[in-house]
C-alpha positions as CSV (number, residue, x, y, z in Angstrom):
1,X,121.6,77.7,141.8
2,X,119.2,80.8,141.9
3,X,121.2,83.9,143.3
4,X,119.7,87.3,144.2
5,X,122.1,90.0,145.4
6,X,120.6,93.4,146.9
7,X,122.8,96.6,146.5
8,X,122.4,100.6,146.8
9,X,121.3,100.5,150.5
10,X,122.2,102.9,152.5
11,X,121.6,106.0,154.8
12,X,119.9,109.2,153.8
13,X,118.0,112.1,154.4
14,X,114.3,111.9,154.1
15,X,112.9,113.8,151.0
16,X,116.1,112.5,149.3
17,X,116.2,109.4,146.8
18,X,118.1,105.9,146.5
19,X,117.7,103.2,143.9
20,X,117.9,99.4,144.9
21,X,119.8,96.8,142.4
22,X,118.9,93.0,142.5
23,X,121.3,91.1,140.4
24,X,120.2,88.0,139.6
25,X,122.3,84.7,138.5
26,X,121.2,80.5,138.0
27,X,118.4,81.5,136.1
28,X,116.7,83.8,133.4
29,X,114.8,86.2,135.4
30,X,112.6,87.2,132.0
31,X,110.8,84.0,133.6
32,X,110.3,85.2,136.9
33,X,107.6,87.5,138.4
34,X,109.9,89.3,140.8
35,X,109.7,91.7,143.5
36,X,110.8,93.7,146.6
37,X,110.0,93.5,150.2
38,X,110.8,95.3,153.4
39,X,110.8,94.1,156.9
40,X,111.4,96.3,160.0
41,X,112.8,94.4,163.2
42,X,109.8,93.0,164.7
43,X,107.4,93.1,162.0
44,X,106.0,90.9,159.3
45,X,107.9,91.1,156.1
46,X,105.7,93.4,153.5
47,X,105.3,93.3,150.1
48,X,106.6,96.9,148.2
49,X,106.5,96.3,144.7
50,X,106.5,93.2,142.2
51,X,106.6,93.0,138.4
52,X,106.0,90.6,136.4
53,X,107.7,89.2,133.3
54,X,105.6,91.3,131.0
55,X,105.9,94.5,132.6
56,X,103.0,94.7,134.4
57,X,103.8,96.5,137.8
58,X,101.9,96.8,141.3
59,X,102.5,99.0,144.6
60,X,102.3,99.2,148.0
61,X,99.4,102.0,148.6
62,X,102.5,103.4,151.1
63,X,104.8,103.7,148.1
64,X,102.8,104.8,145.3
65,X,103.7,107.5,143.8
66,X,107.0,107.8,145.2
67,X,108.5,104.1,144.3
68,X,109.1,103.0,140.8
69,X,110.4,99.1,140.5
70,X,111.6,98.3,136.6
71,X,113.3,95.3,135.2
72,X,116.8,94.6,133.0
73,X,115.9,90.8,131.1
74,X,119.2,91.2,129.6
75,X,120.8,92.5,133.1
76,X,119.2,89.9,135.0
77,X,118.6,92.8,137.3
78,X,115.7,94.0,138.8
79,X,115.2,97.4,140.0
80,X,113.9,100.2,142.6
81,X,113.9,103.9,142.3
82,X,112.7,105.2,145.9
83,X,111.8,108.8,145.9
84,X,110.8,111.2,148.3
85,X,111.9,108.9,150.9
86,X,110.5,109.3,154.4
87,X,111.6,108.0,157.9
88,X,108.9,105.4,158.0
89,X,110.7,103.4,154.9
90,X,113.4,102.6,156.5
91,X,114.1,99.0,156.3
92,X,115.9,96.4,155.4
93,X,114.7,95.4,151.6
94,X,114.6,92.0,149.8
95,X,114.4,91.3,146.8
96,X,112.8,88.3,145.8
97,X,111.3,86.1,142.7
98,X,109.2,83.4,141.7
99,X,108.3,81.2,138.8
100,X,104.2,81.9,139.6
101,X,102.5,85.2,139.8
102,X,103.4,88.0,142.0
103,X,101.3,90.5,140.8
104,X,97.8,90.2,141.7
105,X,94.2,91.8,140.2
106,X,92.4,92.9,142.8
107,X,89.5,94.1,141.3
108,X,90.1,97.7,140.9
109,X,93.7,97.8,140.7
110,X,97.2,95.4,140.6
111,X,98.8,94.4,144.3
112,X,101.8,92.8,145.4
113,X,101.4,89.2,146.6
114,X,102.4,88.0,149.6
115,X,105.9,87.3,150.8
116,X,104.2,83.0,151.1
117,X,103.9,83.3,147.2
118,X,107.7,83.6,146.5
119,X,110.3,81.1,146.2
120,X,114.1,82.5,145.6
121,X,115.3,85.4,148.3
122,X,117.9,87.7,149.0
123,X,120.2,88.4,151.3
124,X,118.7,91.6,152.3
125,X,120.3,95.5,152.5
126,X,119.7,98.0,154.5
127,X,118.0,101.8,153.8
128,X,117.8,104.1,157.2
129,X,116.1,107.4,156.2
130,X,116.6,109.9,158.8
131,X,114.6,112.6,159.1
């Protein structure tokens, strides 16, 4: 049974930094294209970041530069560094994965696919910036 479990929420100040885990468990994750997502009450689910299983790596345009999502194949954890937070990422994040693709060519640079294109989910944790 495919198990993701979110930890390292939490409250900070804005400019200030937190890194997400996702520790995954029923599967080898090397597999999986896997990503995070964020979802404030009220609004659709968005995708942040993804990576895929050869390392290739794709951004929200709202989190470039300040976000950096990484993967542990022999952790079975997947990863993200949030820097330079501000008030408008607060959120609760997922992290999620799928057997398919979740990194996407758009032509002129990678993107995140949508939240439709994955398949295994966590529970969810909480990140409140305050500014």
């Amino acid at each position: 049974q495919v198990q993701l479990v979110e930890s390292g929420g939490g409250s900070v100040q804005a400019g200030e930094s937190l890194r997400l885990s996702c520790a995954a468990s029923g599967y080898s994750s090397s597999n999986y294209c896997m990503g995070w997502f964020r979802q404030v009450q009220g609004k659709e689910r968005e995708g942040v970041a993804s990576i895929n299983n050869v390392g290739i790596a794709a951004y929200a345009d709202s989190v470039k530069g300040r976000f950096s999502i990484s993967r542990d194949n022999v952790k079975n954890t997947l990863y993200l560094q949030m820097n330079s937070l501000k008030s408008e990422d607060t959120a609760m994040y997922y992290c999620a994965a799928t057997r398919n693709t979740c990194v996407r060519w758009g032509g002129s640079d990678w993107y995140v696919s949508p939240q439709r294109d994955m398949d295994y989910w966590g529970k969810g944790i909480l990140v409140t910036i305050s500014s």
